[in-house]
C-alpha positions in Angstrom: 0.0 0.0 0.0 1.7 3.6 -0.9 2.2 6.0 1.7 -1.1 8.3 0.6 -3.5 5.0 0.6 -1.9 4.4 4.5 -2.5 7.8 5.5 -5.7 7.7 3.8 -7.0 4.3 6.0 -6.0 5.8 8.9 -8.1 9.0 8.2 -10.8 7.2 7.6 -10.4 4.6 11.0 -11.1 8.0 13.0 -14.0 9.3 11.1 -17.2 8.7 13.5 -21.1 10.7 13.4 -24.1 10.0 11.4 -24.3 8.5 8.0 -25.8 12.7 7.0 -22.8 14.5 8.7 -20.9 16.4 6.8 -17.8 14.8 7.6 -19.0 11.4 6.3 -20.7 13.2 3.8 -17.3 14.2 2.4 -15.7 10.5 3.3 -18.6 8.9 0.9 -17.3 11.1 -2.0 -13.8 9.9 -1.7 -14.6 6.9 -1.9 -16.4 7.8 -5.1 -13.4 9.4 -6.5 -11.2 6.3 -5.6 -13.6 3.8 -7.6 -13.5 6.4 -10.9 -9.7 6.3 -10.3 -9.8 2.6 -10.5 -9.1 1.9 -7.4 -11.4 -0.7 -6.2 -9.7 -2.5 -3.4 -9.1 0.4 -1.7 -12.5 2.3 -2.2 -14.0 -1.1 -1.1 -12.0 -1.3 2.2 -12.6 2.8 2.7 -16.3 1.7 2.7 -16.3 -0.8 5.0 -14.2 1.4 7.5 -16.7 4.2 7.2 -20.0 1.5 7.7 -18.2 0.0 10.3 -17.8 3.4 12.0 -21.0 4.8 11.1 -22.8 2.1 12.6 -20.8 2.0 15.8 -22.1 5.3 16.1 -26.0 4.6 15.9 -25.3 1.8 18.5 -23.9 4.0 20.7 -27.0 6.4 20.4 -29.1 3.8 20.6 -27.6 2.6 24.1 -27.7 6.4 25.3 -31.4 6.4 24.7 -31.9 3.0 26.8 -29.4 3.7 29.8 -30.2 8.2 30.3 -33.3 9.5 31.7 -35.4 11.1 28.9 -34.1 14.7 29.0 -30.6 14.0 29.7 -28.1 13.5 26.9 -23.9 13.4 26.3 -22.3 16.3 24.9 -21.2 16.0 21.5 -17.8 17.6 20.2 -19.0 20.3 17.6 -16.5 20.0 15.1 -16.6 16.2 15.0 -19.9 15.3 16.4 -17.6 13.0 18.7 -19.7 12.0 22.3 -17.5 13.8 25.2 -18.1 10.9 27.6 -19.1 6.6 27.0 -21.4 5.3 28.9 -20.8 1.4 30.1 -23.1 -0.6 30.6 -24.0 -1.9 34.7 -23.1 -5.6 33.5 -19.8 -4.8 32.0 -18.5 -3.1 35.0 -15.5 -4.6 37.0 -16.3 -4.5 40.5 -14.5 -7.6 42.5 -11.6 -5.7 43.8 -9.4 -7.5 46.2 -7.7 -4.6 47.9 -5.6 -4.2 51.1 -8.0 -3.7 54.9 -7.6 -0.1 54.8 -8.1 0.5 51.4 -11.2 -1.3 51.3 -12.8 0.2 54.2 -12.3 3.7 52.4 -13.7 2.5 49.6 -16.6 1.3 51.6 -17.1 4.8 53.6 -17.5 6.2 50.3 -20.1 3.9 49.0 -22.3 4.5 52.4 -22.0 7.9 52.8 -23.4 8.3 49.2 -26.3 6.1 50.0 -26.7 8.1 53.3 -26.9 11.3 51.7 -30.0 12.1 52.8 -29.6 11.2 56.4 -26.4 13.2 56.3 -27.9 16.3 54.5 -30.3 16.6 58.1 -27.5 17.6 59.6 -26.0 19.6 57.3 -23.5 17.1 56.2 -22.5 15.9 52.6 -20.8 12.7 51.2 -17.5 12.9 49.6 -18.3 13.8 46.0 -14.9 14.0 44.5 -12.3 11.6 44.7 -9.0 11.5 43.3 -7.7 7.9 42.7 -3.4 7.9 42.3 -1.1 5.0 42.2 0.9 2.8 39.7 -0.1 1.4 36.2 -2.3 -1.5 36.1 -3.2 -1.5 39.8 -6.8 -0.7 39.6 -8.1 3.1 39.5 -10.4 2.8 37.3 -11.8 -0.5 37.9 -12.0 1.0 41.3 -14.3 3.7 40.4 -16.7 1.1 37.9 -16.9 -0.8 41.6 -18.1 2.5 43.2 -20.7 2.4 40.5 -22.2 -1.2 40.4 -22.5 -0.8 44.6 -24.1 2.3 44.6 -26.2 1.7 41.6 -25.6 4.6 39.1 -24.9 5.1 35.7 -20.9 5.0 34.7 -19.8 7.3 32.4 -15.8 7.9 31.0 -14.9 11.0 29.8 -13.4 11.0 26.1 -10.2 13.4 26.3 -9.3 12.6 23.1 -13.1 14.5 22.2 -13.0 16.8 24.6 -9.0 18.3 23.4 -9.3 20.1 20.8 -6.4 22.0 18.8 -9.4 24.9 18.2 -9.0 28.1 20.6 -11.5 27.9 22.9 -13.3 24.4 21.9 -11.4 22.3 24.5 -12.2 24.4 27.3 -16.2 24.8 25.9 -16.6 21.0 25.6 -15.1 20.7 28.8 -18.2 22.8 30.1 -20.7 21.0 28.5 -20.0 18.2 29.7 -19.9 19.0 33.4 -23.8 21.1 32.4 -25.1 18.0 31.3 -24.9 16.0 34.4 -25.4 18.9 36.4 -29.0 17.2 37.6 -28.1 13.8 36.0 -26.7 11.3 39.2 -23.9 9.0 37.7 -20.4 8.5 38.7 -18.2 10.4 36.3 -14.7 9.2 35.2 -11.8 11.6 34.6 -9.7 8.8 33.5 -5.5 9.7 33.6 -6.8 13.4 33.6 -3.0 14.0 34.6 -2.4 14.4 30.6 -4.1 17.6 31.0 -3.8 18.7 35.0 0.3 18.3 34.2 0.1 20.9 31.7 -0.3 23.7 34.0 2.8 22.9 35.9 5.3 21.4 33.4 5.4 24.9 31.7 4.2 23.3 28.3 1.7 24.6 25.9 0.6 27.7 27.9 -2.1 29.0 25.5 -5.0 26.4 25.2 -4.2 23.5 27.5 -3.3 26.4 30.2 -6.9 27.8 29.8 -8.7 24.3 29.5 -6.8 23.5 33.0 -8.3 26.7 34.9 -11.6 25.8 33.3 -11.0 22.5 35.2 -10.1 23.9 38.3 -13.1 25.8 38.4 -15.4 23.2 37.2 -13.9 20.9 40.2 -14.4 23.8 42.4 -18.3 24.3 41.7 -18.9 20.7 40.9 -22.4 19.8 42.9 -23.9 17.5 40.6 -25.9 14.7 42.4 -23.4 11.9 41.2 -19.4 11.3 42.1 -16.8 12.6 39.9 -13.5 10.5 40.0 -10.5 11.3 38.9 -7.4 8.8 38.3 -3.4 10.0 37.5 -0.4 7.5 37.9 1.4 11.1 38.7 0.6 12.2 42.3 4.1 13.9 42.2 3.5 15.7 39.8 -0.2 17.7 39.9 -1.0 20.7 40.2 -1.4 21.2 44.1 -4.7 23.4 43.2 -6.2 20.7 41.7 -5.2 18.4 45.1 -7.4 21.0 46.8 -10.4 20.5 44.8 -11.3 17.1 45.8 -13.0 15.6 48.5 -10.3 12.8 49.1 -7.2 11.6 47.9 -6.6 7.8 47.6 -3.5 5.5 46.6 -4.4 2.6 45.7 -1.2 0.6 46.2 0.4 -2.4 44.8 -1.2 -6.0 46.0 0.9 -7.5 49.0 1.7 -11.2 49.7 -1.6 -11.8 50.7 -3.6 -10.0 48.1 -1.4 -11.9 45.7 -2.4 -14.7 46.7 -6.1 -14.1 46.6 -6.0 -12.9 43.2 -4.2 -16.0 41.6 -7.1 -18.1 43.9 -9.5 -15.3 42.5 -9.1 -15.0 38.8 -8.3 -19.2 38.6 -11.8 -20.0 41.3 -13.8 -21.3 37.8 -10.8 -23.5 37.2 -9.8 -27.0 39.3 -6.2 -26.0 40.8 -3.8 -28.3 42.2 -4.1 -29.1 46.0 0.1 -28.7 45.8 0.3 -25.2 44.6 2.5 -23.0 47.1 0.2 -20.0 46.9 2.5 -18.2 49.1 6.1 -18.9 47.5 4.1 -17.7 44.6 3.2 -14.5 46.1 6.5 -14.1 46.9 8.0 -14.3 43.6 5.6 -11.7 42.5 6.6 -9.1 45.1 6.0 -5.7 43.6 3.2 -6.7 40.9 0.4 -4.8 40.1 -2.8 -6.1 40.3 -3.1 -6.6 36.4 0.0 -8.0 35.8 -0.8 -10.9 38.7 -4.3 -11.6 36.9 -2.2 -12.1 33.6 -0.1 -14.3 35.0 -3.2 -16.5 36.2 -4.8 -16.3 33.0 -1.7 -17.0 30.8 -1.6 -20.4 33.0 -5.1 -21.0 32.6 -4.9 -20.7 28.5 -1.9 -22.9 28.8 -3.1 -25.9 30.8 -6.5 -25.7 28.5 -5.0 -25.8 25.1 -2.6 -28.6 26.9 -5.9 -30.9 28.2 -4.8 -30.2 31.4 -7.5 -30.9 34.2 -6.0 -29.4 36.5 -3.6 -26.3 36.7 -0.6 -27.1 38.5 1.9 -25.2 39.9 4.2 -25.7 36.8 1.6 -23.9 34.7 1.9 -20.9 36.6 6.2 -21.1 37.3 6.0 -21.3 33.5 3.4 -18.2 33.3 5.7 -16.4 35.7 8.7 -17.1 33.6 7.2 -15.5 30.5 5.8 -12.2 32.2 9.3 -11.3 34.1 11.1 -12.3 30.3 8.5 -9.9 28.5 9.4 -7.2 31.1 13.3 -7.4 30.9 
């Protein structure tokens, strides 16, 4: 494939919105022009990159419709028609978390003072609203927010940076506000996912025109925030933030690496649908993965599991997982 048919794919694998927009509008007569060109393989693969795309999008306003309130509705970047935020669906969030004592508890004072709210609000008293989730790659931010979701009950929703930056003066910073408008009386947990791509910006002494003004529309926002949901925010950069933005939320939680003994109860966890041997050392295990995250011990339990399966294996031994162990820590090198 030449270099203009590559760059041309790769247009066309970020071109979302309505089969009418104008955007698409403008796609559909390329591909026009590449069939009276006489190129037919790649007007044919064009097409099916743009149907592809164009119907991702209906089913994605078609699940808005089913999971909002009628009256409520996502944001859509103007230029691009791009949604600022997803919305995921109740049974596709991750919510078994094994998680050190203290950790835990905090996350469970968070969940009950949200369903409390209203016993707390006759005293003039308000849950923690905004919580800002920090620690390494892979150990479980986010999935820590969907589990704040799926035990309170509310609708998740993940912002779209990649919608919501804009190279446009002034767009970033006004999709920014729509967004935080339209779940000003819309209860639902709200997900600033590694926000620290744009809360860095204001201190790294990068990009001071419209990143700069996008991160004081931020502060702001945070500051006012009073929706009837949560907002949380993840960053693997605690260093590294703004303090200001430290200031704006209700609490500030690391969630650390898995211990020993969370280890272990993940390996049991992710392999409990699975018939383990009775001679696994669960703890010399544990040991040999001090320092893990949390996603890289599931892999290593998974990686076993695929390779005692596809080997007819019964039951997973403790060679399965040595083996597993082997290949993750020979990746990482």
């Amino acid at each position: 494939m030449s270099m203009n048919q590559d760059l041309m794919v790769r247009l066309f694998r970020s071109i979302e919105g309505d089969s009418d927009d104008d955007l698409v509008k403008v796609a559909k007569k390329i591909i026009e022009n590449e069939k009276v060109k006489g190129h037919a393989k790649l007007a044919g693969r064009l097409r099916g990159i743009l149907d592809t795309n164009v119907a991702s999008h209906l089913s994605f306003k078609k699940e808005l419709k089913t999971l909002l309130p009628i009256g409520t509705f996502i944001p859509t970047d103007k230029r691009h028609n791009i949604p600022l935020a997803v919305v995921i669906d109740n049974d596709k969030l991750r919510h078994e978390m094994i998680l050190p004592k203290p950790v835990e508890a905090t996350f469970q004072s968070i969940e009950k003072e949200y369903v409390a709210r209203e016993r707390l609000a006759h005293f003039g008293l308000k849950p923690r609203q905004k919580i800002l989730l920090y620690g390494a790659p892979g150990c479980g931010k986010s999935m820590g927010a969907e589990r704040i979701a799926w035990n309170i009950g509310l609708p998740f929703l993940k912002v779209r940076f990649e919608a919501i930056v804009s190279s446009y003066l002034g767009e970033s910073a006004s999709n920014l506000k729509s967004l935080f408008e339209s779940i000003k009386h819309y209860p639902c947990v709200l997900l600033l996912d590694e926000f620290d791509f744009i809360a860095k910006a204001r201190s790294s002494g990068q990009d001071v025109g419209e990143m700069h003004r996008m991160v004081n529309i931020l502060l702001n926002l945070l500051e006012d925030y009073d929706a009837p949901g949560l907002l949380i925010a993840t960053t693997n950069l605690e260093g590294t933030l703004d303090k200001a933005l430290f200031r704006r939320f209700d609490d500030i939680m690391e969630i650390p690496k898995p211990g020993e003994e969370e280890i272990a109860r993940l390996l049991k966890n992710t392999l409990s649908s699975i018939s383990t041997s009775s001679e696994i050392d669960w703890w010399d295990l544990a040991k040999k993965m001090a320092g893990f995250s949390a996603a890289l011990v599931v892999r290593v339990a998974n990686n076993a599991a695929r390779t005692a399966v596809i080997q007819n294996s019964k039951v997973i031994g403790e060679n399965h997982l040595l083996k597993a162990l082997e290949e993750v820590i020979d990746y990482s090198k």
